[in-house]
N, C-alpha and C positions, 0 to 999 in steps of 0.2 A: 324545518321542512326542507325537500328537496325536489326539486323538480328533474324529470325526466328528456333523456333525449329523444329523438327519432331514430328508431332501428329499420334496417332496411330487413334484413334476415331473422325475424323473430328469433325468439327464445331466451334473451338475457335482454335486461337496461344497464344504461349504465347511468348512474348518478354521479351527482358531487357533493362532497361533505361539507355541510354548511356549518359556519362559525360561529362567535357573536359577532355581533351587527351586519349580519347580512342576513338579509330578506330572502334572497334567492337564488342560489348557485348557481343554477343555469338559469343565462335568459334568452327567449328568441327574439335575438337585437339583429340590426343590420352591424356589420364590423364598425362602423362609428357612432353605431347609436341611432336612436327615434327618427330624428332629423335626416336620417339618410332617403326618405322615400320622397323631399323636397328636392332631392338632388344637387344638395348643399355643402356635398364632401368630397367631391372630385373622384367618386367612385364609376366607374363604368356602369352604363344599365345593365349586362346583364350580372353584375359581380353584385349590384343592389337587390338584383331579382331572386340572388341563388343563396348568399352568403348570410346564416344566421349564427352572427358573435365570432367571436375570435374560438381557439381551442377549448371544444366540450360548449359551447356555447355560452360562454365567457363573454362579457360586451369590450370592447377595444378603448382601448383610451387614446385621445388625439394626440397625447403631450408623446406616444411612444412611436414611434416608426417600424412598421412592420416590414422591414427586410431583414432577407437572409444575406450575412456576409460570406460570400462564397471561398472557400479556402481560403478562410482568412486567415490561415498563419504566414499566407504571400503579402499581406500589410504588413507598409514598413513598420505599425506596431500593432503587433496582433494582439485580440483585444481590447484592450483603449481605443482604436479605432473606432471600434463599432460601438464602443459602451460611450466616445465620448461624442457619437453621434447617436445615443440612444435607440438602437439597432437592437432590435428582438430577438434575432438566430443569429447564433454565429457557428458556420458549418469548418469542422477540424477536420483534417487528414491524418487520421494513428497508424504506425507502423510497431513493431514491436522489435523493440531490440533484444538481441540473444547475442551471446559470448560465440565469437565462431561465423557470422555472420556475413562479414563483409565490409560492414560500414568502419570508415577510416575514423581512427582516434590517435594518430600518431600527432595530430596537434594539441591533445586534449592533455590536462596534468592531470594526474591520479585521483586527484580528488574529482576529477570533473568527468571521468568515466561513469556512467550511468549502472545499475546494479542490472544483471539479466535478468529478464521478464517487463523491460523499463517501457512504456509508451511512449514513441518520438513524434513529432509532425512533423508534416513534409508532404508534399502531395504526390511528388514519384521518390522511389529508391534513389537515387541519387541527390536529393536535397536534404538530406538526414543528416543532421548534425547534432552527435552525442548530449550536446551540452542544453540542446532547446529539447527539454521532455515536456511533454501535456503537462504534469504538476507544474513544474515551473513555470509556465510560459501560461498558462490558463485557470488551475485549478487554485494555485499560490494568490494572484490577484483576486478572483472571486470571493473567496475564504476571507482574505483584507477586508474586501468589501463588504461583506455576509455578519463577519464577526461585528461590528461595529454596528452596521443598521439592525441587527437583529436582537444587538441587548439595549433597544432605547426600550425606554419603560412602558411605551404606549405605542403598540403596534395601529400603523393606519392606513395598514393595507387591507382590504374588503375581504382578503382571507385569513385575516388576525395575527399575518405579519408583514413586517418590512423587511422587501423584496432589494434585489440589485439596485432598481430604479429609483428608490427612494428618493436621493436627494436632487432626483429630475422630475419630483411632481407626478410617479405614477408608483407607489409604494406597493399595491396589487400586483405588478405585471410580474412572470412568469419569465427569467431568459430560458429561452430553449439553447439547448446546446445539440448542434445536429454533427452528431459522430461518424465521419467515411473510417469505415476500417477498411482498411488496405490491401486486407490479407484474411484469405480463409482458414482460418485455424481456431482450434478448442483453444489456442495459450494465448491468442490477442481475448479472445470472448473474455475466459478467466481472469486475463490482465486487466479488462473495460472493468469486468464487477468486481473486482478485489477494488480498484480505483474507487469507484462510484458509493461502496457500502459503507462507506463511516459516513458518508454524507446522505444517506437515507436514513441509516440508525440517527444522526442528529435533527432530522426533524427536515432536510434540506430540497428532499428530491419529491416531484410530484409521483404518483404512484398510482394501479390499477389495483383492489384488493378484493376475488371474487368471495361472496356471501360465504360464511361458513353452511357446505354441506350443498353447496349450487353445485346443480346438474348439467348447466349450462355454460360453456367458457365464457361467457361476455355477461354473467349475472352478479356483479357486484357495483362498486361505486370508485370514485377520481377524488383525490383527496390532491387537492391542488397546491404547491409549495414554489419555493421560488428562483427553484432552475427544472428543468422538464427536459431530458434525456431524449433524445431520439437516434434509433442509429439507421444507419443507410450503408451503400456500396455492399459491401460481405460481410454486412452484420448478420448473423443468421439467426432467423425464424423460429428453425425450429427450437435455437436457445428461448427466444423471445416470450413465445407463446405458452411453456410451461412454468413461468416465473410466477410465482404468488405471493407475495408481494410481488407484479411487476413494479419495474423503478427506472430500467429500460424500453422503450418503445419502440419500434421497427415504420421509418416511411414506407408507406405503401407504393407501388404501381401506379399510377394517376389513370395509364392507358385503359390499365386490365384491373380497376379494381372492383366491378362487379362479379369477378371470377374466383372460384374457390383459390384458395393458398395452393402452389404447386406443391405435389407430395407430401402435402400433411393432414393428417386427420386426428379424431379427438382423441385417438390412441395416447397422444406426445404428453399429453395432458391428465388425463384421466384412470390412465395407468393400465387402460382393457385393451389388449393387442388387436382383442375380436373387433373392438371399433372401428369401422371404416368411414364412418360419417365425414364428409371433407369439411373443412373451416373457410370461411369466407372473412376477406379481410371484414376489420370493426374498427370502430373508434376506440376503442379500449388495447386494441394493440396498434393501430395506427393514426394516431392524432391527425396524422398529416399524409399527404401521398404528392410524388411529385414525378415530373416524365421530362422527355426529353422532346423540344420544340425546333431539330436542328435541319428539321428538310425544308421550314423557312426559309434557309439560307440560299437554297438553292432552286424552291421554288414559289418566295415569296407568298405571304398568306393567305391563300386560294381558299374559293367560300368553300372547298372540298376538306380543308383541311381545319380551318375554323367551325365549322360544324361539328367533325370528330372532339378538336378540344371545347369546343364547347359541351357535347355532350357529357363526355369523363367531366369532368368540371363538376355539370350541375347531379350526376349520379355521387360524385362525393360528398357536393354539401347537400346532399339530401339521405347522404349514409353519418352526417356531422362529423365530416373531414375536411380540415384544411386544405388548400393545393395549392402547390408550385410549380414552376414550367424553368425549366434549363436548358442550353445548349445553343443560343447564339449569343456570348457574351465576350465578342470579338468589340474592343475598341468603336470601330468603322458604324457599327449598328446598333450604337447601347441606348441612343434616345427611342430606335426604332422597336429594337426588345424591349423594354421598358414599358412601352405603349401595346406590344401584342399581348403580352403577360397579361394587361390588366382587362382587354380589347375580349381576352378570352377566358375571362373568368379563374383569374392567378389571386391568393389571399395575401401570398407572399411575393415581395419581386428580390428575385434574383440577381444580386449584381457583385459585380469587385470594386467600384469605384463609388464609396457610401454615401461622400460628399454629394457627388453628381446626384443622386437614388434620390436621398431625402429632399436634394432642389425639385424636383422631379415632381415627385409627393408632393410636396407644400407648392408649387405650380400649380397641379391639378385642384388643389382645393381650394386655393384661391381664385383662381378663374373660374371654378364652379359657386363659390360663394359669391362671388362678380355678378355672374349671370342671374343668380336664384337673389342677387337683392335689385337685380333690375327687372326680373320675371313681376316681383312682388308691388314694385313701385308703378309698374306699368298697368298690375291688374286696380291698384289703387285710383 
């Protein structure tokens, strides 16, 4: 059996493929589960009010930390950082190397030149260094990880495998991987999915796959696996959205996500020119949506401007979209961001410093477990 999401925009559901031993593919949980309406998770009221499950309405597990590690290939170890802080997103910066280009390899020996069409990280042009590719530096360690938990003989993860997290006590969970590409071009697109397609053909990547013969972009089902793609910056849409098998994802807008998609309609998709029908973002192309929170900085969190992110917020997770807030993650105000993110209805917090994030996290639900065992003792 499968249960269904909540569509803002009729015309398509989207499902998840259930396995054995699972009852339910999607549940409407709070992000930590039953117990979150006691106020016993260190979750903000309105982020308890708004938020049902983690992605596709997936229940969260306590043992995983729901941060995004922000350009994490600026960790001193990109990676392991976040996995050995059991961190959920880890958000990359791709650039695409091409022969001709620019970027210095005159310290590099031949063997260590990258082949053209190579995917580098780095978060501007100038931090590119030939010899750190995405394969190496992310997709090489993953694979290790992947190859190993995924041939144990008893999968016991809730989606009938064992995930990254496995040997952190949460075998189910999903890493997302959130892809900035750097660069607008049809040869980074083409490079992301040449990258990414042996790892969907093996069974790896979670996927959107509409009904054979739907009429409706958003009318198939979420077959959940255990890395989940997302792209952001100039990942482009209009690739996104024609993908059947999707296997890549596109962050949404968090500001403007009750707005149609700019310049796209079901034409992209559907293959009739004549259609002009416009597309509104979904959960089926946008798990997640995220914005930028940086006039904070300058004019502090004014109930003018927590009401707008609250609004976007609760129009997402009532379109069953995750959401993220960016853009004050200066040093000086990380305990203070930290606390607006979650103050205004953030799924994910955003940080570069993982250590700090997850004290952070496990603060808040201890001191809300504090409270909620001395609320219980005093109603005794």
């Amino acid at each position: 059996m499968s249960s269904t999401c909540a569509l803002p925009h009729g015309g398509g559901s989207v499902n998840t493929r259930d396995h054995d031993g699972v009852k339910d593919g999607v549940q409407e949980r709070g992000l930590f589960g039953d117990d979150e309406k006691q106020n016993c998770t260190g979750q903000s009221q309105l982020t308890q009010e708004l938020a049902k499950g983690g992605l596709w309405g997936q229940p969260r597990d306590q043992r995983v930390n729901y941060i995004n590690s922000h350009n994490d290939e600026d960790q001193d170890s990109p990676f392991w950082t976040a996995y050995n802080n059991t961190v959920a997103s880890i958000e990359i910066d791709l650039w695409l190397y091409e022969d001709g280009k620019g970027i210095n390899t005159s310290s590099c020996a031949p063997e260590e030149i990258p082949a053209d069409q190579t995917l580098l990280i780095g978060h501007d042009l100038n931090d590119l260094d030939p010899r750190r590719t995405f394969k190496k530096v992310y997709l090489d360690p993953i694979m290790s990880i992947l190859n190993e938990t995924t041939s144990r003989p008893k999968p016991q993860g809730q989606h009938g495998w064992n995930g990254i997290f496995t040997d952190k006590g949460a075998p189910g969970e999903t890493l997302l991987l959130t892809i900035d590409l750097k660069e607008n071009t049809d040869k980074i697109w083409e490079a992301l999915v040449k990258e990414f397609q042996p790892l969907f053909d093996a069974g790896l990547l979670t996927s959107f796959r509409r009904k054979e013969g739907a009429t409706d972009l958003t009318d198939g089902y979420v077959d959940i696996k255990p890395l989940t793609v997302i792209g952001t910056g100039n990942t482009p849409y209009g690739k996104v959205i024609p993908m059947n098998p999707r296997f890549i994802f596109k962050d949404g807008p968090l500001m403007s996500i009750d707005e149609p998609i700019p310049n796209i309609t079901n034409s992209v998709w559907n293959g009739n020119s004549d259609d002009t029908t416009p597309i509104y973002w979904h959960n089926s192309i946008s798990p997640t949506a995220s914005d930028s929170i940086d006039k904070v900085l300058t004019l502090g969190l004014t109930e003018s401007l927590k009401t707008g992110y609250r609004t976007a917020a609760r129009l997402a997770h009532d379109m069953g979209i995750q959401t993220r807030w960016w853009g004050i993650g200066t040093a000086q105000l990380f305990d203070a961001a930290l606390h607006y993110q979650k103050e205004i209805g953030g799924d994910w917090l955003n940080a570069d410093d993982l250590a700090e994030a997850v004290n952070f996290e496990k603060d808040r639900q201890r001191e809300a477990s504090t409270e909620c065992l001395s609320t219980t003792q005093d109603s005794d």
